[in-house]
N, C-alpha and C positions, 0 to 999 in steps of 0.2 A: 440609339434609337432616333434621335432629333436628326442624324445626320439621313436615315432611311425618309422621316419623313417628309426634309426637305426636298431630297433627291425626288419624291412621288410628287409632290407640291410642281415642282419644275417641270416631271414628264407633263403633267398633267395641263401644264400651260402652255409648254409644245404642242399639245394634242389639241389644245384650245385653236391655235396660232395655226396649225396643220391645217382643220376644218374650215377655219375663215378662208385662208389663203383656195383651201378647195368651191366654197363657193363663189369667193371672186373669180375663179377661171369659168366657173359656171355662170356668172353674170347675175349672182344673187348674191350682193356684197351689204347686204343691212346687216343692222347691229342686235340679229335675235340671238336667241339665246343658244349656243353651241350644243349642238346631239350629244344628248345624253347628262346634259345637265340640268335636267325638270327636275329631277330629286332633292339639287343644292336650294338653299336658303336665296330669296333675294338679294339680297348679301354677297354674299359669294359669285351666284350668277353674273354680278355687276364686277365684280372682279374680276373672274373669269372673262368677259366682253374685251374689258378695261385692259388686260393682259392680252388677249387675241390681236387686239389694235395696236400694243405695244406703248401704249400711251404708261401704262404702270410696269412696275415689276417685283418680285420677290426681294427684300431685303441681304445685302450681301451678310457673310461672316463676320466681318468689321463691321457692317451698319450696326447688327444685332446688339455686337460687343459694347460700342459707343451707347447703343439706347438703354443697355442692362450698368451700363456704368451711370451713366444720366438719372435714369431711376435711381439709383442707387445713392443719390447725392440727397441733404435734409432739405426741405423745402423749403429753409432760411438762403441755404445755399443758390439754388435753383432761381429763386425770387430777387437774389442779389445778380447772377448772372442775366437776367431777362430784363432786369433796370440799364444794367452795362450796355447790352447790345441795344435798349430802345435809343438810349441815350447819344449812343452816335451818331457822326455828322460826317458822310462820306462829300469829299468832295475832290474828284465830282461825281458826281450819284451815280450808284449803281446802275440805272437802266441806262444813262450816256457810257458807261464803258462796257457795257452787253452792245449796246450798238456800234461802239468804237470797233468792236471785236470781229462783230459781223461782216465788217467792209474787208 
């Protein structure tokens, strides 16, 4: 059943992404809210948008898996993991080798 409602989650993001894409050839490319979704939750609609522009996207199979594992850890755990990563010292820093990358 998860995997049907993924699968309708996805169409439904295409359908999003479709509409956008059809009023940008029409020369109405604002960021309202996609036909047919007045009924979703603010919430959602923002979603919804957020996916049409491709700026977001649904969670892979392995994301899922990783975040149900994650949860799944005790909170002593999780809390000792989030010290570890605050505590390092990239060097040289992550945003100079995002820009190294880029050239």
């Amino acid at each position: 059943m998860a995997t049907v409602e993924a699968e309708l989650r996805e169409l439904k993001a295409r359908v999003v992404r479709l509409e956008q894409v059809v009023r940008e050839l029409r020369g109405d490319s604002t960021l309202a809210a996609p036909a047919g979704m007045k009924d979703l939750s603010e919430r959602e609609r923002a979603l919804a948008i957020l996916k049409a522009e491709g700026l977001i996207r649904d969670p892979t199979t392995e994301e899922r898996a990783l975040a149900a594992e994650w949860q799944a850890l005790p909170e002593e755990e999780k809390q000792a993991h989030i010290q570890l990563m605050r505590s390092l010292v990239l060097d040289p820093l992550l945003s100079q080798i995002i820009i190294e990358n880029r050239r």
